[in-house]
Each structure stands twice: as structure tokens, then as C-alpha cells.
N, CA, C and O atoms as a GROMACS GRO file, in nm:
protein
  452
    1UNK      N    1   8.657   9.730   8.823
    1UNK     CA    2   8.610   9.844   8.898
    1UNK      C    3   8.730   9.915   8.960
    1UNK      O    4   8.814   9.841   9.011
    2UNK      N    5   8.752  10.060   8.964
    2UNK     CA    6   8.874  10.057   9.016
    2UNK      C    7   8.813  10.177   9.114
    2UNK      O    8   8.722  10.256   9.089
    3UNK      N    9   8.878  10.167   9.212
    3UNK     CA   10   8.884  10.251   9.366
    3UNK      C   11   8.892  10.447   9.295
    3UNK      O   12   8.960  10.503   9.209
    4UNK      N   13   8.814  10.480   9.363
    4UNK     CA   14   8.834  10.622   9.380
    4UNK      C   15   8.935  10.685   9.463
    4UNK      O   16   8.995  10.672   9.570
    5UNK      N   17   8.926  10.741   9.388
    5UNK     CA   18   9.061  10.811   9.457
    5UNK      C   19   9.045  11.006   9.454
    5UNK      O   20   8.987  11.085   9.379
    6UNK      N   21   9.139  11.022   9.588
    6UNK     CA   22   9.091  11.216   9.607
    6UNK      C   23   9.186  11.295   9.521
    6UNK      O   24   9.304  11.321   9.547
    7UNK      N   25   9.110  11.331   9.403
    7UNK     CA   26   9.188  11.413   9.325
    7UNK      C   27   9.213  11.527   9.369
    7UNK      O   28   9.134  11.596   9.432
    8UNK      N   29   9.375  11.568   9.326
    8UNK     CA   30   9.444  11.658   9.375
    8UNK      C   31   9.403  11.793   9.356
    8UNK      O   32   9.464  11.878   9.422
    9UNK      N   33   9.310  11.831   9.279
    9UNK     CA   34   9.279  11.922   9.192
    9UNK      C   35   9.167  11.984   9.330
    9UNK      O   36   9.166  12.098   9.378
   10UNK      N   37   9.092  11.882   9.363
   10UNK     CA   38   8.993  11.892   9.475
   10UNK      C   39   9.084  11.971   9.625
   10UNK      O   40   9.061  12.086   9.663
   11UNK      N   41   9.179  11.884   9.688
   11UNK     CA   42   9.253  11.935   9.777
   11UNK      C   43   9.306  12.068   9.731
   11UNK      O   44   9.283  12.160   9.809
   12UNK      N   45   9.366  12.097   9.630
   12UNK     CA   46   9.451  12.212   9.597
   12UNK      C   47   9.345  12.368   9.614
   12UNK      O   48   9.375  12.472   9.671
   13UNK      N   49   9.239  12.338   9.554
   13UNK     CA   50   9.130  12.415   9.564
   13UNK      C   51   9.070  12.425   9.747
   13UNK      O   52   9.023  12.528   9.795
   14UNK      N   53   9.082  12.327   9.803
   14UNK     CA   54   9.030  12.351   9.929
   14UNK      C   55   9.117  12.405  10.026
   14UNK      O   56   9.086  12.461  10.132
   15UNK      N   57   9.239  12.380   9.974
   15UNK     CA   58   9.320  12.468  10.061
   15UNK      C   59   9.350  12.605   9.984
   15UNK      O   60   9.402  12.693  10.052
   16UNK      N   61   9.326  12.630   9.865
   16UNK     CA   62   9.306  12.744   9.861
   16UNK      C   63   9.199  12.840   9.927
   16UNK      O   64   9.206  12.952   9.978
   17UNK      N   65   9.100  12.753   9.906
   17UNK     CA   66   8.936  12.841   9.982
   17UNK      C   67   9.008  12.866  10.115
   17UNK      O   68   8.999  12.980  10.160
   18UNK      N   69   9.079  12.777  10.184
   18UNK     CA   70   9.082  12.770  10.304
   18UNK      C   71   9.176  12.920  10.348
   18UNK      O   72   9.136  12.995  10.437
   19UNK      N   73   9.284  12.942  10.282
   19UNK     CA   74   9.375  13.069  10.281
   19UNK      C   75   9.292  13.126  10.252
   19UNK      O   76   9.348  13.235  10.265
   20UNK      N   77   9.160  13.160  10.209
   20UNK     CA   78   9.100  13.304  10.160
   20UNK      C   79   9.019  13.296  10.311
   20UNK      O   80   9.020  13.380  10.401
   21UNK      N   81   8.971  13.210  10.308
   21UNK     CA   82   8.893  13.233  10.426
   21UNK      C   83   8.904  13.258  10.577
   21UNK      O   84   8.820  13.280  10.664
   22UNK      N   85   9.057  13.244  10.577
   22UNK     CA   86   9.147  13.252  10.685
   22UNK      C   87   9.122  13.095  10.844
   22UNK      O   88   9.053  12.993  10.847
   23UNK      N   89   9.199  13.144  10.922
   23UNK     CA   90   9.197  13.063  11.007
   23UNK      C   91   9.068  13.013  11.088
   23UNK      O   92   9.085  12.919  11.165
   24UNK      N   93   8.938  13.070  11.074
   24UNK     CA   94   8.886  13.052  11.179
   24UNK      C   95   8.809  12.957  11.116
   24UNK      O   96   8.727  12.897  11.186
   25UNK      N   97   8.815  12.933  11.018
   25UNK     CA   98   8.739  12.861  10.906
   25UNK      C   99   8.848  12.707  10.960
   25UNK      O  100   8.794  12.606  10.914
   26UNK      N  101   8.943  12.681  11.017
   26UNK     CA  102   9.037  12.576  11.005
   26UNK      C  103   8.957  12.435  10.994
   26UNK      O  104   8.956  12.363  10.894
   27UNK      N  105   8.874  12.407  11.145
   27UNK     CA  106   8.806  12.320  11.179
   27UNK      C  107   8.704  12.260  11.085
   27UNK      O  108   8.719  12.140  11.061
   28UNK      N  109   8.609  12.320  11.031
   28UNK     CA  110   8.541  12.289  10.927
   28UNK      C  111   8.622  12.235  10.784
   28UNK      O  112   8.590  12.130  10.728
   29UNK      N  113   8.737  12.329  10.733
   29UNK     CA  114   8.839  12.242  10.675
   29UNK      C  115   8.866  12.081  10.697
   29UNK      O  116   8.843  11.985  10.624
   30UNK      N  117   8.904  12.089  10.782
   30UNK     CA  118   8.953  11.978  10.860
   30UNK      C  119   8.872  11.878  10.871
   30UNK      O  120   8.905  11.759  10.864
   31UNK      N  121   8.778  11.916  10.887
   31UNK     CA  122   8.660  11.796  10.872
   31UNK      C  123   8.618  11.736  10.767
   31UNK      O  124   8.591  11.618  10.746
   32UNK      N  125   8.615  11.830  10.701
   32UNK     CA  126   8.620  11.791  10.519
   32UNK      C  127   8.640  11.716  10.451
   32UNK      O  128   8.583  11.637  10.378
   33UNK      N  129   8.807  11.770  10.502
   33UNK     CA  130   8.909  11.636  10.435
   33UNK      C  131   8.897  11.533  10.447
   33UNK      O  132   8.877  11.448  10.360
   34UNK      N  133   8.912  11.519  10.579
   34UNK     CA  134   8.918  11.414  10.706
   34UNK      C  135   8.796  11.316  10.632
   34UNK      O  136   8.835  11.214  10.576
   35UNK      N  137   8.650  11.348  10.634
   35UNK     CA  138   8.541  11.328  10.555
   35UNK      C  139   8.590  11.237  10.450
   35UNK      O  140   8.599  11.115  10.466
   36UNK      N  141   8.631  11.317  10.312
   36UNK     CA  142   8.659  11.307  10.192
   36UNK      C  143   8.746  11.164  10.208
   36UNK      O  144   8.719  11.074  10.128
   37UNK      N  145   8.835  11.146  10.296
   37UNK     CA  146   8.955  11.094  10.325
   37UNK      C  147   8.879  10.910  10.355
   37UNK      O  148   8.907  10.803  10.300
   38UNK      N  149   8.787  10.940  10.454
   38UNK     CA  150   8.710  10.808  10.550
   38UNK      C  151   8.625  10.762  10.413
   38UNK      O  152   8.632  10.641  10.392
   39UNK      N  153   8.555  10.830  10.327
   39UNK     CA  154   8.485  10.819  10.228
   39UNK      C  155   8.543  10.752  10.091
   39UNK      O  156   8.465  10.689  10.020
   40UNK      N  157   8.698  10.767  10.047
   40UNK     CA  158   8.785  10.723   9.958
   40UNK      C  159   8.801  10.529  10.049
   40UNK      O  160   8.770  10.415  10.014
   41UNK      N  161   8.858  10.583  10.159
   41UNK     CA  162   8.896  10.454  10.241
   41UNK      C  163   8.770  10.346  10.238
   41UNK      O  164   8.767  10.228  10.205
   42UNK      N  165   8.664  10.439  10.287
   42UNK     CA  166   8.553  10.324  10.334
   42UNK      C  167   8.536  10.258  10.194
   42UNK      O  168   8.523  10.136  10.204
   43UNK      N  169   8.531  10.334   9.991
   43UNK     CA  170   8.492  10.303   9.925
   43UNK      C  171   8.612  10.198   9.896
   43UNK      O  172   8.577  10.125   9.803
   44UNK      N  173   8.720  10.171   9.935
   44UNK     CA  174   8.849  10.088   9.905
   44UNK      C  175   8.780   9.950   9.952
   44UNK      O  176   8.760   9.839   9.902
   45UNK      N  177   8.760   9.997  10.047
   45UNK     CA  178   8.764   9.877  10.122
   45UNK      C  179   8.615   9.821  10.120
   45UNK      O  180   8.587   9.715  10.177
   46UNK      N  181   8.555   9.869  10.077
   46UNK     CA  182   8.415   9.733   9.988
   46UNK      C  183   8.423   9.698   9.844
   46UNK      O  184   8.337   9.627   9.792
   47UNK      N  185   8.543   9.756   9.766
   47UNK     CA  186   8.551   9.741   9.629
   47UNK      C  187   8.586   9.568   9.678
   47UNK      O  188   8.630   9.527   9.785
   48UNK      N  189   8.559   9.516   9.593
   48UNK     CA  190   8.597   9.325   9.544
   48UNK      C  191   8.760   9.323   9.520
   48UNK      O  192   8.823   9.377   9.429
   49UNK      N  193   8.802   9.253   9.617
   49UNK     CA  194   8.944   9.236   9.572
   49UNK      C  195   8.957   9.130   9.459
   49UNK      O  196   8.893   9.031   9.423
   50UNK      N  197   9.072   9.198   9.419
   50UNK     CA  198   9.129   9.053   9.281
   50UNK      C  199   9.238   8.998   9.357
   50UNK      O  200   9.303   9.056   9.444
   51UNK      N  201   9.252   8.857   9.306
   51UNK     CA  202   9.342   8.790   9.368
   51UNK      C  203   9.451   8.782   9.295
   51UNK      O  204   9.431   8.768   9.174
   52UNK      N  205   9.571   8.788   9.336
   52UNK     CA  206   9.712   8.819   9.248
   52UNK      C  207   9.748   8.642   9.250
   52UNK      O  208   9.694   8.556   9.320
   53UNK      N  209   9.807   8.635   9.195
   53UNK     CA  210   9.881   8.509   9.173
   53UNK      C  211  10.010   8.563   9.301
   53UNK      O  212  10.061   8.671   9.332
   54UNK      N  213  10.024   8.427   9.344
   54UNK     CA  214  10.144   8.444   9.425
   54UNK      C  215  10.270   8.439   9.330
   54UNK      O  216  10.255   8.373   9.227
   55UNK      N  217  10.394   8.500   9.352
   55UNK     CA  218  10.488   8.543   9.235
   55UNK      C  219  10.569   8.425   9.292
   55UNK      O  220  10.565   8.397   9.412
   56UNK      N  221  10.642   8.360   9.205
   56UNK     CA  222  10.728   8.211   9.172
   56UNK      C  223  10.802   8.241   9.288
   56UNK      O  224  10.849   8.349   9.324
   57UNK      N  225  10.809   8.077   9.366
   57UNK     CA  226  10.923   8.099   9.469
   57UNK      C  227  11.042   8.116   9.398
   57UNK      O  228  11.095   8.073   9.295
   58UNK      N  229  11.071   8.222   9.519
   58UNK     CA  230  11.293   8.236   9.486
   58UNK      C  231  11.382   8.122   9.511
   58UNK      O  232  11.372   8.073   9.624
   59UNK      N  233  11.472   8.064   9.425
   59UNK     CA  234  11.533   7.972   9.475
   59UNK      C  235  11.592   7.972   9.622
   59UNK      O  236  11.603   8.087   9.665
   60UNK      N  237  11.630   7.877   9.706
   60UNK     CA  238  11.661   7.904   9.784
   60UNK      C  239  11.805   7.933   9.804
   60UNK      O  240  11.877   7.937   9.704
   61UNK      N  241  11.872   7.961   9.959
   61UNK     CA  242  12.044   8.061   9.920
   61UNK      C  243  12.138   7.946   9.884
   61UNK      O  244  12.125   7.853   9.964
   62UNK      N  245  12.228   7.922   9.788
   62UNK     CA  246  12.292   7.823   9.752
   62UNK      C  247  12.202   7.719   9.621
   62UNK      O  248  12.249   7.612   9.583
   63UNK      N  249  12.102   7.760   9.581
   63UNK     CA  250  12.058   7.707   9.498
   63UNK      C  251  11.997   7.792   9.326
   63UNK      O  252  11.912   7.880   9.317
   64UNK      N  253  12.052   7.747   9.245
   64UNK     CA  254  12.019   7.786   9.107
   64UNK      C  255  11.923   7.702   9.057
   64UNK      O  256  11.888   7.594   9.104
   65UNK      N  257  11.864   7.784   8.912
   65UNK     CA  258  11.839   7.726   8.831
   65UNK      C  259  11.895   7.680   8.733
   65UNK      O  260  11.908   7.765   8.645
   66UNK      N  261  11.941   7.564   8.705
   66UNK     CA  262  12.073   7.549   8.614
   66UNK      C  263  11.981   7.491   8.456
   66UNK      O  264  12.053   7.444   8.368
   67UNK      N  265  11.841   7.495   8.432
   67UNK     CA  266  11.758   7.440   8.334
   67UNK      C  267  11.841   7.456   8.169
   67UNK      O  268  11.859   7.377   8.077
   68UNK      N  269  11.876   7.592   8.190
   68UNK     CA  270  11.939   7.652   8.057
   68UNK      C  271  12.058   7.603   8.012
   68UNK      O  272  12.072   7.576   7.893
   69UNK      N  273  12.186   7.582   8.128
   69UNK     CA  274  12.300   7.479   8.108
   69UNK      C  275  12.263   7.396   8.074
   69UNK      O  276  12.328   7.354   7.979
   70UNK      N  277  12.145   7.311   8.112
   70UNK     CA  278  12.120   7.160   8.118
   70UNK      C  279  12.071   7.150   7.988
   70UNK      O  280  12.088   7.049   7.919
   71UNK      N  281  12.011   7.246   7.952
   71UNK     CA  282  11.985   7.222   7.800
   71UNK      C  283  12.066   7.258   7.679
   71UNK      O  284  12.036   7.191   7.580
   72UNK      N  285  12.179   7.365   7.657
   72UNK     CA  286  12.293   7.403   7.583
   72UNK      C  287  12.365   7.232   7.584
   72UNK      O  288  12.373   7.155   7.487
   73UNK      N  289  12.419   7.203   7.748
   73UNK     CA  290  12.505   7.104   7.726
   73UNK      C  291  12.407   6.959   7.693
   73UNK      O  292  12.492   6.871   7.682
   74UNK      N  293  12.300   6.909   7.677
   74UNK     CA  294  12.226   6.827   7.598
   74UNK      C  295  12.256   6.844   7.450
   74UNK      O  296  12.276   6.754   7.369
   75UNK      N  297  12.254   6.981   7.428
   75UNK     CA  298  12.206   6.951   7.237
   75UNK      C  299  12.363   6.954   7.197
   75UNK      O  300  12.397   6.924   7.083
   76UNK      N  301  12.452   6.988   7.293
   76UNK     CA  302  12.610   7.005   7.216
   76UNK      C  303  12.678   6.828   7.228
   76UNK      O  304  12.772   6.771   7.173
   77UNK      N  305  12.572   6.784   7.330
   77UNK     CA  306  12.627   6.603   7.386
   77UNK      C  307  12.526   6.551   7.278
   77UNK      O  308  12.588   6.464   7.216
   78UNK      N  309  12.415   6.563   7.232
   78UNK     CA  310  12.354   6.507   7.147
   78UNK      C  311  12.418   6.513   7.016
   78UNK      O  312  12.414   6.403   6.962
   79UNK      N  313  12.491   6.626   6.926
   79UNK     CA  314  12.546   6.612   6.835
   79UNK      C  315  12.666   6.505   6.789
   79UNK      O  316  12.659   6.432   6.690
   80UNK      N  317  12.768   6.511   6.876
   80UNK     CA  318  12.865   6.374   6.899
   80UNK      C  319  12.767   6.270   6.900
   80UNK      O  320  12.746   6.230   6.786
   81UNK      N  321  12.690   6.204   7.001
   81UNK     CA  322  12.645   6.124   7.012
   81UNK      C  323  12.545   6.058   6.917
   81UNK      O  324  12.539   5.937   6.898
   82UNK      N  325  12.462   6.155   6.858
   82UNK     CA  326  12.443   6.113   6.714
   82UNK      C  327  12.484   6.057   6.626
   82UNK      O  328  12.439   5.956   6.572
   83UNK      N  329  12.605   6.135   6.593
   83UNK     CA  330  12.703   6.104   6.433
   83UNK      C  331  12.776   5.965   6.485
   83UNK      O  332  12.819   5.880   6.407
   84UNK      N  333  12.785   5.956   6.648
   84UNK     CA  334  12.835   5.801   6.669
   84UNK      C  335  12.718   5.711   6.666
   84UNK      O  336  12.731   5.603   6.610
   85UNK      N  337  12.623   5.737   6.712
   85UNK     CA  338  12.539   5.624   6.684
   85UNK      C  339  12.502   5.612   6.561
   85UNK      O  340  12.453   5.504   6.527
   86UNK      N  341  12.515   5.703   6.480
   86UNK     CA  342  12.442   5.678   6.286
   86UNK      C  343  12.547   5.629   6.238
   86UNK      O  344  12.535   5.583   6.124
   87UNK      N  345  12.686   5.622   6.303
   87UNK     CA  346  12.784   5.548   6.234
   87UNK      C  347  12.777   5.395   6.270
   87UNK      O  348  12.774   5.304   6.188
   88UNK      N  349  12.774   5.382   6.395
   88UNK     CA  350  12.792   5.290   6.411
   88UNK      C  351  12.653   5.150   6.394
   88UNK      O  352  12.681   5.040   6.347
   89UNK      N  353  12.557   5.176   6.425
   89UNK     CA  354  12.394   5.144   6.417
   89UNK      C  355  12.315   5.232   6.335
   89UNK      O  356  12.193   5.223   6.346
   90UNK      N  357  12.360   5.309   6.261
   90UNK     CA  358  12.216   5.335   6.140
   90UNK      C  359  12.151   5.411   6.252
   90UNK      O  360  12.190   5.466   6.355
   91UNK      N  361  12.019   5.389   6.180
   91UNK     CA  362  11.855   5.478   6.245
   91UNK      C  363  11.851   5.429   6.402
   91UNK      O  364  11.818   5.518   6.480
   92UNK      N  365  11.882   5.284   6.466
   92UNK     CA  366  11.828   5.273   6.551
   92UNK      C  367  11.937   5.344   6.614
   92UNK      O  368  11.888   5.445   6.666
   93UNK      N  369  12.087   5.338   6.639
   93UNK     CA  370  12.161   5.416   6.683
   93UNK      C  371  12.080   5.548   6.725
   93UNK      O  372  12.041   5.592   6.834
   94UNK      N  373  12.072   5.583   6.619
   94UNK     CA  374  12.071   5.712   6.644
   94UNK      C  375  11.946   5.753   6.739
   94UNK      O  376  11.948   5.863   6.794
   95UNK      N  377  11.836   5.662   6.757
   95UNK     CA  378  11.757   5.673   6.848
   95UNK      C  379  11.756   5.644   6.966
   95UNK      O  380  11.689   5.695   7.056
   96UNK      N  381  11.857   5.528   6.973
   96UNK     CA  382  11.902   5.521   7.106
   96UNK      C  383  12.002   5.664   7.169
   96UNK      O  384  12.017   5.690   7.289
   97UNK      N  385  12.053   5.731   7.071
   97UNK     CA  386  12.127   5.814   7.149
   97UNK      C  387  12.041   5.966   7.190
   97UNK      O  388  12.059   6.038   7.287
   98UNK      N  389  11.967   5.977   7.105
   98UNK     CA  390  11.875   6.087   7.101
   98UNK      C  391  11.784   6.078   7.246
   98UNK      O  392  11.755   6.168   7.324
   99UNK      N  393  11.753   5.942   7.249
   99UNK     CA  394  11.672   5.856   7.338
   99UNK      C  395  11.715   5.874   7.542
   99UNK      O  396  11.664   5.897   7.651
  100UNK      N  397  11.843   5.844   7.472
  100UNK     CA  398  11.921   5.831   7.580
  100UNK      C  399  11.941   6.028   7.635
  100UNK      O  400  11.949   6.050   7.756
  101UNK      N  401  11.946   6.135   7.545
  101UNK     CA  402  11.930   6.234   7.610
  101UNK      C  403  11.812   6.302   7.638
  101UNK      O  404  11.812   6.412   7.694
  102UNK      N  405  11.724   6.252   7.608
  102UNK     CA  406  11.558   6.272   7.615
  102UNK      C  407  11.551   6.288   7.810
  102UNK      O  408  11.495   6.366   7.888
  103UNK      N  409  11.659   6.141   7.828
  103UNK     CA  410  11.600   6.068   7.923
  103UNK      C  411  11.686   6.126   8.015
  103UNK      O  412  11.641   6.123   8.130
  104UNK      N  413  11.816   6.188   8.000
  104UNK     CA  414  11.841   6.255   8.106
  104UNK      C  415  11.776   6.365   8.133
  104UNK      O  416  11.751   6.392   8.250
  105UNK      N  417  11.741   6.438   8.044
  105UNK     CA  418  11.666   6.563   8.030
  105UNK      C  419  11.579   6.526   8.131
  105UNK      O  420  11.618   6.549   8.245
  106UNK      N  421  11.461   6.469   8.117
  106UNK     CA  422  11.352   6.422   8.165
  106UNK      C  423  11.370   6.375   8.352
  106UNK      O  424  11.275   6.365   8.429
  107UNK      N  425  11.500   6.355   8.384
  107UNK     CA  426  11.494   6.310   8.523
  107UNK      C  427  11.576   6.388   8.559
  107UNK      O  428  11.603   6.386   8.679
  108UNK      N  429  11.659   6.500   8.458
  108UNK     CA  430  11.661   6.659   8.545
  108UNK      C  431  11.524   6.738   8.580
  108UNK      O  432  11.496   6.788   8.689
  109UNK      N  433  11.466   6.738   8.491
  109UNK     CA  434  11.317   6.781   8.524
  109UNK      C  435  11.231   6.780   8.637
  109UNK      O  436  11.170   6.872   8.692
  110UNK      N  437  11.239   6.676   8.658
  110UNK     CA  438  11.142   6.628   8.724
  110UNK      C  439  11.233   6.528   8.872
  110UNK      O  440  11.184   6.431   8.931
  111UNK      N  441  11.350   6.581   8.894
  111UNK     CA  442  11.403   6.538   9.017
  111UNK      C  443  11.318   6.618   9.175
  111UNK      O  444  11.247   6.717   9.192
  112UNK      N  445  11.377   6.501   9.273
  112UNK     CA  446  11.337   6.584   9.373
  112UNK      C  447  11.411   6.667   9.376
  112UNK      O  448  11.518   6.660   9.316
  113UNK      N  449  11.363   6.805   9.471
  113UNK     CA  450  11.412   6.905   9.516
  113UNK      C  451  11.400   6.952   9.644
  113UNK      O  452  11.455   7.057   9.677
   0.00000   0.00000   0.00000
């Protein structure tokens, strides 16, 4: 549902009437609007509000998000660490090392903050 609103087209015209009709006409103008004005407002304010999502806290001052480092320097430490564990232990090597960066990953994640 969206709010009404006082089209300009309406005002532009009433202050034109209003210059033809000159000053003595002001008050009745004035009321009009004023009218038009309480009538937009009053209809605002029984429309159903939607609820916004509150927008993501900001880190706080001195604090980043470093998620994106943490993940570049994982897959560039996982490559070495691979080709040493498949050399040295085969398959399980290599799961232990894969394993082993899973697991730092995982308790960057999910550290306190």
C-alpha cells in the first residue's frame, strides 16, 4: 500500500487560482492546504508500517573484517601443504592437511568477538 502523497500539479494550480483571485481570498487558501496537508499526514500515519531489517552492525573503531585475507591466505597455505602431505603420506596426508586448514578456518569463524 503506499502513502499518498500531495501532488504538485494540485498545489501549482492552487496557487495559481490563488494569484487570480487576489489577496483577500488568502485565508481560505490557507486552509486548504493546511487541510490537504493534515489529510496526506493523518493518511501516513494509519498506513501499516513495514518493518526494515536493522542494517549489519559497523565494525567497531579499530576493528576489521579480515574474512577475505583469512581466506586468500588459507588456499595459498593449503597448496604447499598439500603437495607436502601427498608426498610424504599419500591420501591420508593430504587429508590431514586439508583437514588441518578446514580447522583453522572454522575457529576464525566462529571466535569470540
Amino acid at each position: 500500500m503506499t502513502t499518498p502523497r500531495l501532488p504538485r500539479e494540485d498545489l501549482t494550480a492552487a496557487m495559481a487560482a490563488r494569484r487570480e483571485l487576489g489577496p483577500d481570498y488568502d485565508d481560505a487558501f490557507i486552509e486548504t492546504v493546511v487541510d490537504r496537508i493534515e489529510e496526506t499526514l493523518d493518511a501516513r500515519a494509519a498506513a501499516p508500517r513495514t518493518r526494515r531489517r536493522a542494517p549489519a552492525p559497523e565494525p567497531r573503531h579499530g576493528e576489521r573484517d579480515h574474512s577475505l585475507a583469512m581466506a586468500l591466505l588459507s588456499l595459498l597455505a593449503a597448496i604447499p601443504l598439500s603437495a607436502i602431505g601427498v608426498v610424504n603420506a599419500g591420501l591420508p596426508g593430504l587429508l590431514i592437511a586439508l583437514t588441518g586448514v578446514v580447522l583453522v578456518n572454522f575457529t576464525y569463524t566462529f571466535r569470540p568477538r
